[in-house]
N, C-alpha and C positions, 0 to 999 in steps of 0.2 A: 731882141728877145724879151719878152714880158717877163716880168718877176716872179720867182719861184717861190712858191709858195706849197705851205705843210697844214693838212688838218690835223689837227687833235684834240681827240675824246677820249678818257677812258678812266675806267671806275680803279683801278690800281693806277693810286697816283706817286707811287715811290718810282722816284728818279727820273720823274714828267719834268719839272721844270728844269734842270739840268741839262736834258736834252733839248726841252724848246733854246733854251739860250745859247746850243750850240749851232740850232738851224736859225738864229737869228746871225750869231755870228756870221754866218754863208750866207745871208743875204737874203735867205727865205724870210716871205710875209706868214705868220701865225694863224692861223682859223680856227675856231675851237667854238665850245657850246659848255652850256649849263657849269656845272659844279668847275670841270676840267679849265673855262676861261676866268673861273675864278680863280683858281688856284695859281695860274701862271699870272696874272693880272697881280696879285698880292708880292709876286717872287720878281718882280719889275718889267714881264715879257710884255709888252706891247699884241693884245689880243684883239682881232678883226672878227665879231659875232658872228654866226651863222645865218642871224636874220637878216644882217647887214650886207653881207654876201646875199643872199639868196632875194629880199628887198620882201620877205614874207614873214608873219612873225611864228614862231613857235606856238602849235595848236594841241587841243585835245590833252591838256597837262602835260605836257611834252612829248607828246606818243609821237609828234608829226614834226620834226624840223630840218632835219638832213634828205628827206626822201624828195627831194628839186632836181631839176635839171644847172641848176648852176652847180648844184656840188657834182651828180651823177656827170654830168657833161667834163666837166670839169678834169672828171679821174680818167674816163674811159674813151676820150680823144684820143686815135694814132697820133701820135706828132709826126710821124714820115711820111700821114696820108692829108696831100692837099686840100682834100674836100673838107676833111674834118676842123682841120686847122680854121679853115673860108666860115665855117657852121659857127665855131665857136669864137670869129670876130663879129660876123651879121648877129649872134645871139647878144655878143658882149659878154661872154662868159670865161673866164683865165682859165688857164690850165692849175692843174693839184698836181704835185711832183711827191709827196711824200702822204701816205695815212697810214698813220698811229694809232689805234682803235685796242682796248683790252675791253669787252665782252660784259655788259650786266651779268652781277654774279649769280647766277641762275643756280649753281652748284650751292655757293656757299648759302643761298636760300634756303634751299631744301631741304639742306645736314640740321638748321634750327630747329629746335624741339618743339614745337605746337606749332609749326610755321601752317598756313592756311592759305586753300591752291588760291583763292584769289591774292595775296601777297607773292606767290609763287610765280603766278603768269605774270604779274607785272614784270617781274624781273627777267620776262622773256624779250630778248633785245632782238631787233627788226635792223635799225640803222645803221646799228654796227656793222654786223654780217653783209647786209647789201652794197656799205661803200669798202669793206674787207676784202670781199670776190669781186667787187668792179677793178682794185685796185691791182688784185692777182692776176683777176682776168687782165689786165694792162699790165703787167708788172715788167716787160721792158721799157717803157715808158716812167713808170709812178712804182717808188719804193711801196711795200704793203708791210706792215708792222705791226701785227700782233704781241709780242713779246717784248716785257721792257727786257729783258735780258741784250737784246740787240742795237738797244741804242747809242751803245759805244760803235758798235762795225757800221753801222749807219751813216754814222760823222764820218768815221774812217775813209768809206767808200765816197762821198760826197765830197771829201776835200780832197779824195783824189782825182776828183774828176768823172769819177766813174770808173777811171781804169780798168779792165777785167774784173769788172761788178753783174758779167751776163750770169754767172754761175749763183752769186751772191743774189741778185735779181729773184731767179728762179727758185733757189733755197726759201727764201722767204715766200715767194707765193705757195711754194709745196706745204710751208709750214701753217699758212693762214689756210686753205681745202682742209688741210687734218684738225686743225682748231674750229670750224667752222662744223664740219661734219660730226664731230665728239661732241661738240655744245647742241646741233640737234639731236644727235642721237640719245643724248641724256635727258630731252623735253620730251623726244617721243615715248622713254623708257618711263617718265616721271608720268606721263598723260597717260597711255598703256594701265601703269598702277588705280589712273584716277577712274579710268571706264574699266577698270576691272576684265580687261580682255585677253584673251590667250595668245600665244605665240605669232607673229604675225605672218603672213607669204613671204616679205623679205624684214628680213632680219639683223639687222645692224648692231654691234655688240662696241661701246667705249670702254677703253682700257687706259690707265693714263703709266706710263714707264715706273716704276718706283727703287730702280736700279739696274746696272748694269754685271754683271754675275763673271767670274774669268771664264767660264767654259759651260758647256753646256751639259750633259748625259758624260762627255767622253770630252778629252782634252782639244780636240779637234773641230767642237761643235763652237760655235756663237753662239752668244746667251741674253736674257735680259728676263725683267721679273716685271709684270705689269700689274697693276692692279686696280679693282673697278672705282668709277668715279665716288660711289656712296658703297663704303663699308658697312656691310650691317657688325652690331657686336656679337664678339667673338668667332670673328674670321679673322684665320693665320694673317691676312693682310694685314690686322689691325694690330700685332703684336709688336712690343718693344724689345728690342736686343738692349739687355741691360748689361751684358760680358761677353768676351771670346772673339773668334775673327770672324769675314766675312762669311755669308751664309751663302755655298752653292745651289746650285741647280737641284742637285739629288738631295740636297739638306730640306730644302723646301717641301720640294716633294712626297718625301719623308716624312717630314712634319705636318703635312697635311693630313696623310694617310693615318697617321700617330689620332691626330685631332678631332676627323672628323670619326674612328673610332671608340674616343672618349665621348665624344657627347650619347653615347646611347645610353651611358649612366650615370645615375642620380646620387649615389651611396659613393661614398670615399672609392675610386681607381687609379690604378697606373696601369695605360696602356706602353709596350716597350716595340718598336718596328723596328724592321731591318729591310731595306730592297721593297719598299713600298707593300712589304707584309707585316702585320703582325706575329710577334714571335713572343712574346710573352704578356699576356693581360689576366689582369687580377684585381677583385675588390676586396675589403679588407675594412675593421674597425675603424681603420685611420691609413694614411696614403703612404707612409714609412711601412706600416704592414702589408699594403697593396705591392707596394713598391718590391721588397725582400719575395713577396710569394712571383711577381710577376719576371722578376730574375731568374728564379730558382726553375722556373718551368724550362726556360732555356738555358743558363749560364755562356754558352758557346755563342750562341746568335745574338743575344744581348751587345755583346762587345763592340764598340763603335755604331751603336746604335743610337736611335731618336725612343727619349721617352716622356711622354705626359703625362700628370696628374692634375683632377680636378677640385685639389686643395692645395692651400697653400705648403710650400716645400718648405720643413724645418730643419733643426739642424740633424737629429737623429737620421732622417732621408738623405739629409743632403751627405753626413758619414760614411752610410750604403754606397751612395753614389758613387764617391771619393776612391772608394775600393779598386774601381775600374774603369774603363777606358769608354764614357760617354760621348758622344758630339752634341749634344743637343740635352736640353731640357727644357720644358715649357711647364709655365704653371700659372695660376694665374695670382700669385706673389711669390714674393722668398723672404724669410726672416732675415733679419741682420745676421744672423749667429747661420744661416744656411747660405748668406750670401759668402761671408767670411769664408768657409771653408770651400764655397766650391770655387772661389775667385783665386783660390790659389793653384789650381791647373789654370795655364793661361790660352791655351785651344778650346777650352769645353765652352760653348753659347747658351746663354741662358737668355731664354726669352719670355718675358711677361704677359699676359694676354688677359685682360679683364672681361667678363662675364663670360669664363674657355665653356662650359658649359652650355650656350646660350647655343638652342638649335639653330639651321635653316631660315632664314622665314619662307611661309608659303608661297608658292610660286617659282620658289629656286631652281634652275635649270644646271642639268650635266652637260657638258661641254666634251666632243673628241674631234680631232682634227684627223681628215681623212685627207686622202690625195684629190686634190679637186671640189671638194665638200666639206661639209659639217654635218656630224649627227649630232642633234640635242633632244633632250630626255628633261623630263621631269625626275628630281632627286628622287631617290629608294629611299623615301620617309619610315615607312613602315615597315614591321617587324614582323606581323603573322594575318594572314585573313582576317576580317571580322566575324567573328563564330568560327574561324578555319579550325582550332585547337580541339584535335579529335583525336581523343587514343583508339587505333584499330587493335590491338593487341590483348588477348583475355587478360592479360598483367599488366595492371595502371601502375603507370609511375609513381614512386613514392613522393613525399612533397620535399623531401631532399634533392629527387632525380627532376620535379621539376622546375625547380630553381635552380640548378646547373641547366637545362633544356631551354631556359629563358635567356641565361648567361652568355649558353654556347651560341644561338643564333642571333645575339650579339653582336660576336667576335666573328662568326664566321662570312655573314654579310657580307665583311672589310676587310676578307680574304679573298685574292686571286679564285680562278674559277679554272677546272674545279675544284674544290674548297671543300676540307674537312677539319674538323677540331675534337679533340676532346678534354674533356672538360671534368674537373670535382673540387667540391667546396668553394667554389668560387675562383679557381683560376683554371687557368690551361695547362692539360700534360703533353699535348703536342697540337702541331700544327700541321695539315697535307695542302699545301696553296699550289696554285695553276697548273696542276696535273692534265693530261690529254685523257685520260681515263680515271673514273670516280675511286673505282678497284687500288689503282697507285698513291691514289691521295690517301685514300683509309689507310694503306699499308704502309706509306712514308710518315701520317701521323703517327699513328702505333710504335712504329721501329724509333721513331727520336723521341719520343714520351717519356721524359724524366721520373716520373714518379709509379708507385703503383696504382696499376688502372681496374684493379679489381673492386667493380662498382661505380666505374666512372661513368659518363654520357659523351656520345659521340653527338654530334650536330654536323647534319648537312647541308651544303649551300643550294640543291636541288635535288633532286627525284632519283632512286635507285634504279640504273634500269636491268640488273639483274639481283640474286641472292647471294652474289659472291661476297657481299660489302658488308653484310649482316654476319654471316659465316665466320669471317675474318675479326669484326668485331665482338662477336661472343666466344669465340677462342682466346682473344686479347684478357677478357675479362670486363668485358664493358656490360653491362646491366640494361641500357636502357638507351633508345637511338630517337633524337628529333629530324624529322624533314618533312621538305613540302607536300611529295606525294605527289602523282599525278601521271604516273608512269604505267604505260598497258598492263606491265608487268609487276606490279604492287602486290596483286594476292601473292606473288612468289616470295617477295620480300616479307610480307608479312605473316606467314603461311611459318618462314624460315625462324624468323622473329620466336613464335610462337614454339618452335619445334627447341629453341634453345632456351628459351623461359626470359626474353630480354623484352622490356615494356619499348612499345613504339607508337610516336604520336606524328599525324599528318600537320602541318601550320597551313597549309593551303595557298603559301604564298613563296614563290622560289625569292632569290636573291646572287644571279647570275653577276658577277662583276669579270668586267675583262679592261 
């Protein structure tokens, strides 16, 4: 039998030569290239070049030195098939039993701050990926090894023999296809950006795990939390758990919905969720006052709820807080004097999140997984038509009623559908989320509305499509109704509008969320 022999290349060099010294102990011969046969050369491994092997030298600044038939031949020999074995003695080319390859960092290129696509594409790796899937593609033959995580069960399996290594073989090829296809798909995602092109026919989405969650929606589900290879700032992904225990499934979620609610404003808020709704949001001189009015809208639903603010949490807030039973708080700091008090509940999570205010960037896509499919969307960036803002009603809103009407379609947005709110001085007196009919929403805001609503504004997440919803609101005491309008039936609504004395403005733009 010819000697067994291991390639290795790769740009993460922790815990490289460790492992070469343990495939030299087994008798394997070393192959390796550029920086990587330096590094094992220095640590005392005995390294055989890849020019030296291959008897061609490295071209084009190294763009060209693995892509031979002594390496490719080498990996992707059946050893159980005759002919091949016959090919690769008339060629004079050895067999490769083991490659080791960890990926130009294509990733951590592109996270650099002024990085520039030509530095970019250089760090697009060819060689790797091509001896990675030769290696898989063989991989009952030739170990394939992407990860150094593995090069302890690597020796393991090798000094056994192989022994019931079929399972282990194939782990690792399944592992190098998913490494393989995530490193393209974050070239095509980076390139995509570069020709400024839209959505493509097929769609490929990387995600890399960034924990494993006890359950999922319900104790019975499987869970895990992925997240995209480049965070932009101020996504949940990118937050620090600075306190408290692990962060479930519904916590997450929560917190999203909490988050990407806050960024629709600019002025000190706390946004407060429950069950993927908002139930209490409020702006305010300062995020303590935000805070106190965005409780006080709900008191009941707040309770084991996710809430945000986008200023830092001090101690006066963090006192509020302390009052009652939170899961979450996000901000994007905490004082010392705000951490102190809330670190003395040891269940509540606090998580940090620097620039939490920082929108979308352009291009951002919505994500729902259907049975069989995907549907994706372009984010609900926007808030009203441009020029849509039209009051149809002989009574214009006053400029109090339209800054709650700004407020309300807000908040309402990032409510369930169908989706009502009402709204004054800047916070919410109730909330009507994912009703079957618009009529039950207006009527289950109304009915849980903690404060008085005489003079408040309703906001709706789409179009009336009868005068019941108006009716119902000018009995409540509400003064003055934003929505989108676009409903056959609008003269009824606005007819009704006019018959109760309540100012009503069209935005021309719905905001359906399901």
């Amino acid at each position: 039998m010819s000697k067994r022999r291991a390639l290795i290349s790769v740009s993460d060099k922790e815990g490289v030569a460790l492992f070469a010294k343990g495939l030299e102990a087994l008798g394997f011969e070393i192959i390796s290239t550029g920086g990587t046969a330096k590094t094992l050369s220095e640590s005392g491994v005995r390294v055989v070049g890849v020019s030296e092997l291959t008897g061609f030298p490295e071209c084009l600044d190294g763009r060209v030195k693995t892509l031979h038939p002594a390496v490719h031949g080498g990996i992707l020999a059946m050893r159980g098939r005759p002919e091949h074995m016959s090919q690769l003695s008339d060629l004079k080319i050895g067999t490769i039993d083991v490659v080791a390859i960890n990926l130009y960092p294509f990733k951590e290129t592109i996270l650099k701050p002024g990085v520039t696509a030509e530095e970019a594409i250089e760090n697009i790796d060819i060689g790797g990926p091509s001896m990675l899937r030769s290696a898989a593609k063989n991989h009952k033959d030739v170990l394939a090894v992407c990860d150094p995580a593995d090069y302890a069960a690597v020796l393991d399996c090798l000094k056994s023999d192989g022994a019931g290594a079929e399972g282990f073989r194939l782990g690792l090829a399944l592992k190098v296809f998913q490494h393989t296809a995530a490193y393209d798909a974050l070239i095509a995602e980076y390139f995509r950006g570069l020709a400024g092109a839209g959505l493509p026919d097929k769609l490929t989405l990387t995600f890399e795990k960034a924990q494993s969650l006890r359950y999922g929606e319900n104790p019975h589900q499987k869970a895990y939390f992925y997240k995209e290879a480049k965070i932009w700032e101020g996504a949940l992904a990118g937050a620090e758990q600075l306190h408290g225990k692990e962060l479930s499934f519904n916590n997450i979620n929560d917190a999203n919905g909490a988050l990407e609610t806050l960024k629709e404003f600019e002025e000190p808020a706390v946004v407060a969720v429950k069950h993927a709704n908002p139930c209490g949001v409020a702006v305010g001189e300062n995020v303590a006052e935000a805070y106190r009015k965005a409780r006080d809208a709900d008191p009941v639903s707040i309770f084991g709820g996710i809430v945000a603010a986008n200023r830092p949490v001090g101690k006066e807030m963090a006192e509020e807080i302390g009052k009652i039973f939170i899961e979450i708080v996000i901000a994007p700091d905490f004082t010392e004097e705000a951490l102190e008090t809330l670190t003395r509940k040891p269940n509540i999570r606090l998580l940090r999140l620097r620039g939490i205010g920082t929108p979308a960037p352009a291009g951002t896509i919505d994500v729902k997984k259907v049975s069989g499919g995907l549907l994706v969307q372009e984010a609900d960036a926007g808030l009203f038509e441009e020029g849509g803002w039209k009051v149809v009603t002989g009574k214009a809103p006053s400029d109090r009623e339209r800054e709650d009407m700004v407020f309300g379609m807000k908040v309402v947005k990032h409510i369930k559908s169908n989706g009502i709110v009402v709204v004054k001085d800047g916070m919410t007196l109730g909330v009507g989320p994912g009703q079957t009919n618009r009529i039950w929403a207006v009527q289950n805001a109304i009915r849980q509305a903690t404060g008085d609503l005489k003079g408040a504004v309703l906001a709706s997440d789409a179009f009336f499509p009868f005068d019941d919803c108006v009716e119902a609101a000018a009995a409540a005491g509400i003064t003055a109704i934003v929505q989108p309008g676009g409903s056959v039936n609008d003269e009824a609504s606005v007819k009704k509008a006019d018959e109760k004395g309540v100012a009503m403005v069209f935005t021309g733009m719905r905001h359906f969320k399901h």
